[in-house]
N, C-alpha and C positions, 0 to 999 in steps of 0.2 A: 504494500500500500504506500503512497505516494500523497506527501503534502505539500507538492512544489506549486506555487502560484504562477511561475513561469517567472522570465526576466523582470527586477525591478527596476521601474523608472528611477534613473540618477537625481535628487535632491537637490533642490540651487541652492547655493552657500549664497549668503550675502555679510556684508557687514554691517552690526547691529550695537546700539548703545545699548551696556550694559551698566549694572552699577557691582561693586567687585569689591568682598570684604578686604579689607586693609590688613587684618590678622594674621599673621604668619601661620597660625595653628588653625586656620579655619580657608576652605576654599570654597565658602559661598560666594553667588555670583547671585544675580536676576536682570533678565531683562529691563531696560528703561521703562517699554511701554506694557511692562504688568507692574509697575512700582506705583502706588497712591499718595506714596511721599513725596517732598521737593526734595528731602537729604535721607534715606531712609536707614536706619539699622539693618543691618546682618539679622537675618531673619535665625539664624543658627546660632550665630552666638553673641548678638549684638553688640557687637564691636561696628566702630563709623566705616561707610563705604565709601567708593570713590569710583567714577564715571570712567569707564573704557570701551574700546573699542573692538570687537572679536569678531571674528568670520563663521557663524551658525548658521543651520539648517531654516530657508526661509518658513515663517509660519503664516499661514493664508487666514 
């Protein structure tokens, strides 16, 4: 039995503001546009974040 969906279509990378824990001990990140804050805390370990720039999987 077989549960190949057949070839998948390749994923456009784009680049995307994120906001990016500052923490050495912590690698949370989030999106810009899922953040409700203007400055928002590390949702993990609320330590202050800071504004970058990354190449992610576009989200429609």
């Amino acid at each position: 039995m077989s549960f190949s969906r057949g070839p998948k279509e390749p994923v456009a990378e784009v680049e995307t503001n994120v906001w990016s824990c500052t923490s050495d001990d912590c690698q949370g990140w989030m999106r810009e546009s899922y953040s409700f804050e203007e400055k928002p805390a590390c949702p993990l370990c609320k330590s202050t974040m800071e504004q970058e720039v990354r190449v992610l999987p576009e989200v429609k």
